[in-house]
C-alpha positions in Angstrom: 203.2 130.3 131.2 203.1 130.8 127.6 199.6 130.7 126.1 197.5 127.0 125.8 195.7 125.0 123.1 192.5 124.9 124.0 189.8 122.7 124.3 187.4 122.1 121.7 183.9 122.5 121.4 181.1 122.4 119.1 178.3 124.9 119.4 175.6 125.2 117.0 177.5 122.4 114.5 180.6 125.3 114.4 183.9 123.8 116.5 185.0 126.8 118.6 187.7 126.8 120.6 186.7 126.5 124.8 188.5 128.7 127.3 187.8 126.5 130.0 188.7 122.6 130.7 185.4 120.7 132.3 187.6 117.6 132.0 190.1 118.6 135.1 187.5 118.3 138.1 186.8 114.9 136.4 189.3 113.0 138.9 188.9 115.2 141.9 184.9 114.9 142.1 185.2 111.1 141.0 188.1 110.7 143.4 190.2 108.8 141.5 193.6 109.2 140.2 194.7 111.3 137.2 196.9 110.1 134.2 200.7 111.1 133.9 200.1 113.0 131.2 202.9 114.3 128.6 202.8 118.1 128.7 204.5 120.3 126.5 205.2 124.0 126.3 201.9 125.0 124.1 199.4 122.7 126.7 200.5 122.1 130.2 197.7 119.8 130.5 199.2 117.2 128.3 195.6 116.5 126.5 192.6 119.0 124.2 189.5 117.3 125.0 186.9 117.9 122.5 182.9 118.9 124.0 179.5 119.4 122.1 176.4 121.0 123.4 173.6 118.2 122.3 169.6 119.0 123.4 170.9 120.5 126.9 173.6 118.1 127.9 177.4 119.2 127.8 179.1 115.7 126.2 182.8 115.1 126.2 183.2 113.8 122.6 186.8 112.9 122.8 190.5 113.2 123.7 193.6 114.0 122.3 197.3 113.1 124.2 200.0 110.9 125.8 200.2 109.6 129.0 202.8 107.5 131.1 201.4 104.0 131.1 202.6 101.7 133.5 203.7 98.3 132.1 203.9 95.1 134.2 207.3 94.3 132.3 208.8 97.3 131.0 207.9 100.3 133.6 206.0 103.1 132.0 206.0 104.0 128.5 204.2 106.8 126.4 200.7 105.9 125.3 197.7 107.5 123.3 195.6 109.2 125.4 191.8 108.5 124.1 188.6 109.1 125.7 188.0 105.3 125.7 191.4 105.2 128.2 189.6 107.3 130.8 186.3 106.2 129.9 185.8 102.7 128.7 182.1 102.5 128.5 182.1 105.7 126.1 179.6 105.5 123.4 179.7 107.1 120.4 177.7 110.2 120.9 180.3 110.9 124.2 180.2 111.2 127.8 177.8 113.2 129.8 179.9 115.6 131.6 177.6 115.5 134.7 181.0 115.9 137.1 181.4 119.5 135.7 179.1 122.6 137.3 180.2 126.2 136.1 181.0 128.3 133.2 182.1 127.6 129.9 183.9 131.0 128.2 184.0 130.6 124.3 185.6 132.9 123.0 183.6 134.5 119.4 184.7 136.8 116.6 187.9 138.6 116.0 191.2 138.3 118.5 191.1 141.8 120.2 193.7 141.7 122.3 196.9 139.2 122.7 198.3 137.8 126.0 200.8 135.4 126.2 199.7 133.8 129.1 196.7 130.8 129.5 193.7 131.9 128.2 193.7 135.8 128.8 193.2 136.9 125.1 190.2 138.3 124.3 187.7 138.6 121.4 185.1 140.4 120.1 182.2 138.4 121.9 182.3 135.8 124.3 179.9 132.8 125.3 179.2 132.4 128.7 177.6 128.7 129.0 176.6 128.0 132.6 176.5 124.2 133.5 175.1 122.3 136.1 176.0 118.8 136.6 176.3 118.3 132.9 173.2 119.9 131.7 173.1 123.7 130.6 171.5 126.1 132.2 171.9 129.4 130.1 173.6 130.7 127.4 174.4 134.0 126.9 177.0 135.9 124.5 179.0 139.0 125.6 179.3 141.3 122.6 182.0 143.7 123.3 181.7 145.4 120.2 178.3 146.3 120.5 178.9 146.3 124.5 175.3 144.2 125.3 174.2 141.3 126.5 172.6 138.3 124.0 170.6 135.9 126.3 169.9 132.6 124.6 167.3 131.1 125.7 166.8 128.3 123.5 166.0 124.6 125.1 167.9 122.9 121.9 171.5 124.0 121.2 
């Protein structure tokens, strides 16, 4: 598999790109069914979903992609894939992502290292977010460079 646009997310008001995807245990943990989504060669997923770290809480800002639509009429057809398709009651500041529990890999600094495949590049730093139920837990950044360990322990992001 050739290597994927990532996810989005914005970290400290900078929008960094997010070597994981929160949004795909969405349907499985909610048990419901996931869109037909379009993929192409550069994102299998068929979707980049866009995150911020606000106060504490992970929040899925938004959502970018086709999917199949089924149409009473005409069978399916493309449509835009938004955040407000998967989530109609979205407001504006986004959706608490309190499905997701895990770790967030953002990848920081200079490419170091190429690989064609997923998300197995890797950078100069990286930031590990951990993330239970939505909220975050701890923050730290990997600094290869340096080879330490930054732990962030600030309560606002």
């Amino acid at each position: 598999m050739a290597a994927q646009l990532p996810d989005l997310i914005t970290l400290h008001a900078e929008v960094m790109d997010l070597y994981s995807n929160p949004l795909e245990g969405y349907w499985e943990k909610r048990n419901k069914r996931k869109p037909e989504f379009q993929s192409v060669d550069s994102c299998k997923r068929g979707y980049v979903a866009s995150w911020k770290i606000s106060g504490s809480q992970l929040l899925l800002t938004d959502i970018q992609g086709e999917y199949m639509k089924n149409s009473f009429l005409f069978g399916k057809k493309k449509s835009p894939l938004t955040l407000q398709v998967i989530f109609p009651k979205a407001v504006k500041q986004g959706v608490l992502a309190n499905w997701f529990s895990g770790k967030l890999r953002v990848p920081a600094g200079q490419m170091t290292q190429y690989e064609h495949h997923d998300y197995n590049s890797r950078f100069e730093k990286e930031i590990i977010i951990t993330i239970e139920k939505g909220l975050v837990l701890k923050m730290v950044t990997l600094d290869y460079t340096q080879q330490k360990l930054v732990v962030n322990m600030e309560k606002t992001l």
